[in-house]
C-alpha positions in Angstrom: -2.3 -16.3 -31.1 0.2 -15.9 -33.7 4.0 -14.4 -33.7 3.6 -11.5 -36.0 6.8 -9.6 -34.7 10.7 -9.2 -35.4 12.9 -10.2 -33.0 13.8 -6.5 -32.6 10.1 -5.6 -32.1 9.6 -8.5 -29.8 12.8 -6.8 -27.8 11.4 -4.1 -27.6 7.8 -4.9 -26.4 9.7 -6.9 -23.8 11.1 -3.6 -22.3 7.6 -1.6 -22.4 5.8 -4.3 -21.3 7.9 -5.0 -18.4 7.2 -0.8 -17.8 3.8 -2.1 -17.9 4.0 -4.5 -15.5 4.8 -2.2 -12.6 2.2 0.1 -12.8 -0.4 -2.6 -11.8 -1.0 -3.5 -8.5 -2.8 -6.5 -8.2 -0.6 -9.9 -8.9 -3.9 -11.2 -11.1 -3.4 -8.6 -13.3 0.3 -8.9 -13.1 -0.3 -12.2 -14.0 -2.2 -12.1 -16.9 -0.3 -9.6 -18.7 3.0 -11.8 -17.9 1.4 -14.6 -19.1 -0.5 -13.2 -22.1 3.0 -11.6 -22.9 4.8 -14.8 -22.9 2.1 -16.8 -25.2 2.3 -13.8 -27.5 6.2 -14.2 -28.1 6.0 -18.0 -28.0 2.6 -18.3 -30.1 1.6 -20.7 -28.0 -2.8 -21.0 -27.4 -2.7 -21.5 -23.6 -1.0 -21.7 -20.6 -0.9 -21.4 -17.0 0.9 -19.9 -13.8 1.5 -21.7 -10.8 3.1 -19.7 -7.8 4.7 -21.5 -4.3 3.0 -21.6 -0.9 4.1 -23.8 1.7 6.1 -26.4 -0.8 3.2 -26.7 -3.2 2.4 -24.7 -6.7 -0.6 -23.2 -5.9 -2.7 -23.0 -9.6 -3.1 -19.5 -9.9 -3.7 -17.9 -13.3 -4.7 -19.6 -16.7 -5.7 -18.6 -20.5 -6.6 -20.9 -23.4 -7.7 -19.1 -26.6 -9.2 -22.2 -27.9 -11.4 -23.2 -24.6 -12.2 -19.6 -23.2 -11.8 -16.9 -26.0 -10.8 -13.3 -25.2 -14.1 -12.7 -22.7 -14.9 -16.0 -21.2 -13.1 -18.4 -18.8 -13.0 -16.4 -15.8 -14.1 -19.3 -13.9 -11.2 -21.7 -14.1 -9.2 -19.0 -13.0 -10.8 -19.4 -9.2 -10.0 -23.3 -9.3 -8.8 -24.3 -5.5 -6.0 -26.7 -7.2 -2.3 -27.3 -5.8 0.6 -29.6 -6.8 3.4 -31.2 -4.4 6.9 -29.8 -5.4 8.0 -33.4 -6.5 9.0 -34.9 -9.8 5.0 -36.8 -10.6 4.2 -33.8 -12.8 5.8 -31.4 -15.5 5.2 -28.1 -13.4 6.8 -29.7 -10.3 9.9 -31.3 -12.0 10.4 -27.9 -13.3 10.2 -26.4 -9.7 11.7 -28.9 -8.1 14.7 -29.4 -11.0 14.9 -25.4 -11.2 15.3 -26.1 -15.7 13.4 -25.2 -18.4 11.3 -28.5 -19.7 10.3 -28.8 -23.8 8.0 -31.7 -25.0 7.2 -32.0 -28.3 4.4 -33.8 -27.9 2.7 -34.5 -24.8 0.9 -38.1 -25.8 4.8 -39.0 -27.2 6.8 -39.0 -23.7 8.9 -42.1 -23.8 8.3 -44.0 -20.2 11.7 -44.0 -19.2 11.3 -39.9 -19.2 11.4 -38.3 -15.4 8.1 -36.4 -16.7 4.9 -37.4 -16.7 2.1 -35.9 -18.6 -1.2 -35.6 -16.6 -4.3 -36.0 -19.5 -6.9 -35.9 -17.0 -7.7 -31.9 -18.1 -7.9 -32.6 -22.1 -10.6 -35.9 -20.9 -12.6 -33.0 -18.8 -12.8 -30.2 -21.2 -12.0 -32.1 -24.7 -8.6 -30.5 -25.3 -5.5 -32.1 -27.2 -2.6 -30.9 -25.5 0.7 -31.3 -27.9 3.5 -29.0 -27.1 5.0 -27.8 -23.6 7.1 -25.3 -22.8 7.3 -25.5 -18.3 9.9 -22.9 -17.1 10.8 -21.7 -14.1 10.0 -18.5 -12.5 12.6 -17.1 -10.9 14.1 -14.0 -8.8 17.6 -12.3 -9.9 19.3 -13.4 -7.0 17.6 -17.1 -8.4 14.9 -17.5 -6.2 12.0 -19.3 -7.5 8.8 -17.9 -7.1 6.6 -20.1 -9.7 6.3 -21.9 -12.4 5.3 -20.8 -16.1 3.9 -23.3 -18.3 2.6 -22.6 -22.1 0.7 -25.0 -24.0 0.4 -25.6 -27.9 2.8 -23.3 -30.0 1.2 -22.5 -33.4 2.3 -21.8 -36.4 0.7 -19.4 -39.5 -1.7 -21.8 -39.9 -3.1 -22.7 -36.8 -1.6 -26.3 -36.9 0.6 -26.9 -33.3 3.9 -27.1 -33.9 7.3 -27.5 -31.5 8.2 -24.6 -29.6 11.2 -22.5 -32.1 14.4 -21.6 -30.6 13.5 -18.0 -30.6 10.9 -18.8 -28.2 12.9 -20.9 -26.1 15.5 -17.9 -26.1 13.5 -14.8 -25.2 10.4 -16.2 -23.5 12.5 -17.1 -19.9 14.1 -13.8 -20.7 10.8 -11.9 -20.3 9.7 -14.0 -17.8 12.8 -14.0 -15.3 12.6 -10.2 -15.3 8.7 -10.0 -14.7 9.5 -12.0 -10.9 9.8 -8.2 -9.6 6.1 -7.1 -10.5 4.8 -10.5 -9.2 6.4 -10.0 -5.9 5.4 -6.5 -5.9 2.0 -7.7 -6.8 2.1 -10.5 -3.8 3.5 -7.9 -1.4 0.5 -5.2 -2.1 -2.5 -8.2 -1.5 -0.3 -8.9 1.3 -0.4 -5.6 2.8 -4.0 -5.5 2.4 -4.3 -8.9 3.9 -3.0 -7.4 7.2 -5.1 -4.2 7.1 -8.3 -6.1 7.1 -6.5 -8.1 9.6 -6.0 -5.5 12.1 -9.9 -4.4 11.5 -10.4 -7.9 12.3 -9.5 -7.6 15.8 -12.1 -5.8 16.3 -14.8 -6.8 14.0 -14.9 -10.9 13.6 -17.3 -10.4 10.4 -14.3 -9.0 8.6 -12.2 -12.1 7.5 -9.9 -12.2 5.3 -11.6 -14.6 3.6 -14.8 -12.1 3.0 -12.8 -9.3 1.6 -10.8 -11.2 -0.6 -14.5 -12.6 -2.1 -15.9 -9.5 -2.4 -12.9 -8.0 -4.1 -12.9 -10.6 -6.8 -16.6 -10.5 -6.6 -16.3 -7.1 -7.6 -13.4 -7.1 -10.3 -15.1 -9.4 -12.5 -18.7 -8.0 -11.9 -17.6 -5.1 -13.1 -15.2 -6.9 -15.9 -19.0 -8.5 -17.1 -20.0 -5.1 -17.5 -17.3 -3.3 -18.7 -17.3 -5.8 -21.8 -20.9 -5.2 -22.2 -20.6 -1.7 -22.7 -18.2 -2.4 -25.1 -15.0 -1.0 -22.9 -11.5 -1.0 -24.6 -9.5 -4.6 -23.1 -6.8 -2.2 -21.8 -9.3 0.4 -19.8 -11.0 -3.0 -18.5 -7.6 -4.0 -16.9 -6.8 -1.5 -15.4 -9.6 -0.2 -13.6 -10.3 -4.0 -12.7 -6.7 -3.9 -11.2 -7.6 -1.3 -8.9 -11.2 -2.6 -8.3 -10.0 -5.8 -6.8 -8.1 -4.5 -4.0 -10.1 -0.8 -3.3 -13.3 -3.1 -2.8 -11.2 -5.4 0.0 -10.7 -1.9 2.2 -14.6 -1.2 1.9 -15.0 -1.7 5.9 -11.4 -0.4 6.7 -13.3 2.5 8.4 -14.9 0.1 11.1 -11.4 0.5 13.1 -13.4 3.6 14.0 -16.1 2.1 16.1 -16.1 1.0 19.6 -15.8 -2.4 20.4 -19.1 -2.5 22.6 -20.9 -2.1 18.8 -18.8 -4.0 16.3 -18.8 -7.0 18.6 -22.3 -6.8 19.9 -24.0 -10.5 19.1 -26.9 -9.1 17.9 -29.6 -6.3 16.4 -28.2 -3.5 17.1 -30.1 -0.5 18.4 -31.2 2.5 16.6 -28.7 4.7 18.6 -26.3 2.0 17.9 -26.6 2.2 14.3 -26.5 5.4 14.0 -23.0 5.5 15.6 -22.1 2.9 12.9 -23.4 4.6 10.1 -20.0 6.9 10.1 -17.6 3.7 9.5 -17.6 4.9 5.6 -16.7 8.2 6.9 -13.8 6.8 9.5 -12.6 4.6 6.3 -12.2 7.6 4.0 -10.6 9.8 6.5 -7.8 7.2 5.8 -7.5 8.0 2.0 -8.0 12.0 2.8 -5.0 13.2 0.6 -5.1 10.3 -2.3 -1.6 9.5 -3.7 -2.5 7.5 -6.6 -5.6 6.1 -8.4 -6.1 3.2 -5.7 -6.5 5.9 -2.9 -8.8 7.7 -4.9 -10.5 4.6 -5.7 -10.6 3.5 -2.3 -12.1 5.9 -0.6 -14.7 6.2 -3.4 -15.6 2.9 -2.0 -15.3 3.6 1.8 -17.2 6.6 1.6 -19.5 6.1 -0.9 -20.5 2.1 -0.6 -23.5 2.1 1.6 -25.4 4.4 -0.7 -28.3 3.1 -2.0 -29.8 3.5 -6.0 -32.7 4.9 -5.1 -31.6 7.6 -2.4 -32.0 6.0 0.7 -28.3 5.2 1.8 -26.1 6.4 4.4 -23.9 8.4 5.7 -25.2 11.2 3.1 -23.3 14.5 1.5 -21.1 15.1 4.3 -19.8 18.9 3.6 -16.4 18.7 6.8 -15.4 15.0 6.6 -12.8 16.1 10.2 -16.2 18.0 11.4 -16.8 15.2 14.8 -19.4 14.4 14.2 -19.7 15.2 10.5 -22.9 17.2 9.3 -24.9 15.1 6.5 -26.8 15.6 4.4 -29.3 14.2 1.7 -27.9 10.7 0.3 -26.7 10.2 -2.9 -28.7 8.3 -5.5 -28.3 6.7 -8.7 -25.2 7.4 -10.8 -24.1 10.4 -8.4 -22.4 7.3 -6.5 -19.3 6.3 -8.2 -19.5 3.0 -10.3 -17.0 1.2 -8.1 -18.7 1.6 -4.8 -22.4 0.7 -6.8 -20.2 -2.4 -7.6 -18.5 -2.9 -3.9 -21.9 -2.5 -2.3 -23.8 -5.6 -4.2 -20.9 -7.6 -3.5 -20.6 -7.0 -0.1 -24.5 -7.2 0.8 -24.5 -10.6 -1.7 -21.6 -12.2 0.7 -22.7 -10.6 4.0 -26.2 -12.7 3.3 -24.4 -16.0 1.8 -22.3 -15.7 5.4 -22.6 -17.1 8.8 -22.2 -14.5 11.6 -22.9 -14.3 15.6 -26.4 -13.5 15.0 -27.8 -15.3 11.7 -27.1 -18.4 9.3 -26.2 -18.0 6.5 -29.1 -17.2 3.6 -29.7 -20.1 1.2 -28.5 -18.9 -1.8 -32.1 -19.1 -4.0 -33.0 -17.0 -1.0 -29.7 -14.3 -1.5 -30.7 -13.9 -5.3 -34.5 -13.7 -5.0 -33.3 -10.7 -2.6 -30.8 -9.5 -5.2 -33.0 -8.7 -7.9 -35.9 -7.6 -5.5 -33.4 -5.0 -3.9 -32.6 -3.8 -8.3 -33.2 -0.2 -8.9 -34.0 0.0 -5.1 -30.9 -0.5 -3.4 -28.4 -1.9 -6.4 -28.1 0.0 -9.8 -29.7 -2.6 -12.1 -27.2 -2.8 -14.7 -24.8 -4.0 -12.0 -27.3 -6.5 -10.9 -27.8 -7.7 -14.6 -24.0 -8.5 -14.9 -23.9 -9.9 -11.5 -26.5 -12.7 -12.5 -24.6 -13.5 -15.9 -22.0 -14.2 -14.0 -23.0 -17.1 -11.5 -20.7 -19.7 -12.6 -17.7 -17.1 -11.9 -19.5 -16.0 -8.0 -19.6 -19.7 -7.3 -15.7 -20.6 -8.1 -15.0 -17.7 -6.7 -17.2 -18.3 -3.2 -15.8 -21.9 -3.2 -12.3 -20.5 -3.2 -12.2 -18.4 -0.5 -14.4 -20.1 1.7 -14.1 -19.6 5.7 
């Protein structure tokens, strides 16, 4: 990534990008604009973002145009990985010292230096680190809320160089006033969180744990296929920024249901499931009069999730969604049901079957994709089931994560 801007330019993308910023929702997408933003101005090929829970840096968001590319990579961006707030490593010194940290070169830090460079990444992947740039992340009011860290400025050439005092200047400029849009970010997952927590209380099977798999499940499912069909990088964003929270309220509508059904530890009966069939219903009468794109989006999902490719879905056209009960109809099929609920829907039936609950084990998981691609152009849309499988490595970081 080279600098190929005057400082007034670079000013000025500062402010618009910042603008950008706050229109997403989702602090992973927060995040990688900040931090793609900030590699852009410094030229540096990689970096990270750590963020602070309960005195550690929790790893949180990383790019590396050497390793990963533009498309690839998605992965290491589900790595369960957290450092103590304590002067061992460069991240941490920077938390815990609340400064700015330069190296030169990584290999070249004198002993007597407070920092220590950790190589055990570059032996795993076969990466030379050289330069560092570590910097805080912090609030106005100086708050810190995470740690930045770019890797390997370049220069015209390609060859890594220093970071430049230009760099050094307006990067922690850009980044100290992007802290709003990360809280903001934190504070809307957050929200969510205790949505699904509240459904929780009366349906066990919805963890937070499960939502926040099939959400990511389903942003980078449907990131596989957007690049695939050749999607601009800026479209992919920001429906994927949406995508990732809608698909955590698919079962929001379940706080509709009566206990002695959501909690029953077993089959249910057909009388019984026919009562639950109108959760999608209960879950888009929540998002009835959509305020923004995510509303719309999430009760796309509510409503429409259950639907099955080939017709055979529930709860149907439903003509009075406040009719009690609602009148259906025939379901919808194929590409009548929006793209985000085809997505939500393998993703959810994919982690229902990988999960334990009151009255099954879990599915092995040769078991769970031998039903995948049986249930293709049957239950899933077969395109979406084509990205999902070219994506394993990513579902199984991503499972790992956000285990129970």
């Amino acid at each position: 990534m080279k600098n190929e801007y005057l400082p007034y330019d670079d000013l000025q993308r500062i402010l618009t990008t910042i603008d950008e910023l706050n229109i997403y929702k989702d602090v992973d997408s927060i995040l990688d604009k900040l931090l793609f933003e900030a590699r852009r101005i410094s030229g540096a090929d990689a970096g990270s973002i750590y963020l602070i829970e309960d005195r550690h840096l929790i790893f949180s968001y990383i790019q590396n145009d050497t390793l990963f590319g533009d498309n690839s990579g998605q992965a290491e961006q589900y790595s369960d990985f957290r450092i103590p707030i304590d002067p061992d490593s460069i991240v941490g010194n920077t938390a815990l010292g609340g400064e700015t940290i330069l190296i030169d070169d990584a290999y070249g830090i004198p002993d007597s230096s407070s920092c220590n460079f950790n190589s055990s990444f570059d032996k795993k992947s076969g990466y030379k680190t050289g330069s560092i740039f570590s910097l805080p992340l912090k609030t106005i009011d100086g708050r810190l809320v995470g740690v930045m860290q770019l890797i390997n400025a370049k220069d015209s050439a390609g060859k890594v160089i220093p970071f430049t005092e230009f760099s050094r200047m307006l990067v922690p400029l850009f980044a100290n006033n992007a802290t709003l849009a990360i809280e903001k970010g934190l504070m809307n997952r957050e929200l969510i969180l205790r949505m699904m927590r509240m459904t929780e209380l009366r349906d066990p099977k919805e963890t937070g744990p499960h939502v926040q798999r099939v959400g990511a499940y389903s942003a980078e499912i449907y990131h596989r296929l957007a690049v695939k069909r050749g999607i601009p990088t800026h479209e992919i964003k920001h429906y994927k920024d949406l995508i990732r929270l809608a698909s955590m309220l698919h079962d929001i509508g379940k706080v509709g249901i009566e206990d002695m059904i959501l909690k029953k530890p077993g089959p249910l009966s057909a009388r019984e499931f026919d009562i639950m069939k109108f959760h999608p219903v209960h879950g888009a009468k929540l998002f009835a009069n959509p305020a923004s794109e995510l509303d719309k989006m999430s009760r796309d999902i509510s409503l429409y999730h259950h639907e099955r490719w080939d017709g055979t879905g529930y709860p149907g056209r439903i003509e009075d969604i406040d009719a009690s009960p609602p009148v259906t109809g025939k379901p919808w099929k194929g590409k009548e049901i929006p793209l985000s609920a085809r997505i939500t829907a393998l993703a959810d039936v994919y982690d229902a079957l990988c999960s334990k609950r009151v009255y099954k084990e879990p599915w092995p998981e040769i078991k769970v994709l031998d039903q995948i691609r049986k249930d293709s152009g049957r239950h899933f849309d077969p395109e979406i089931v084509e990205a999902f499988f070219e994506i394993q490595d990513v579902i199984r970081a991503i499972k790992d994560l956000y285990e129970e």
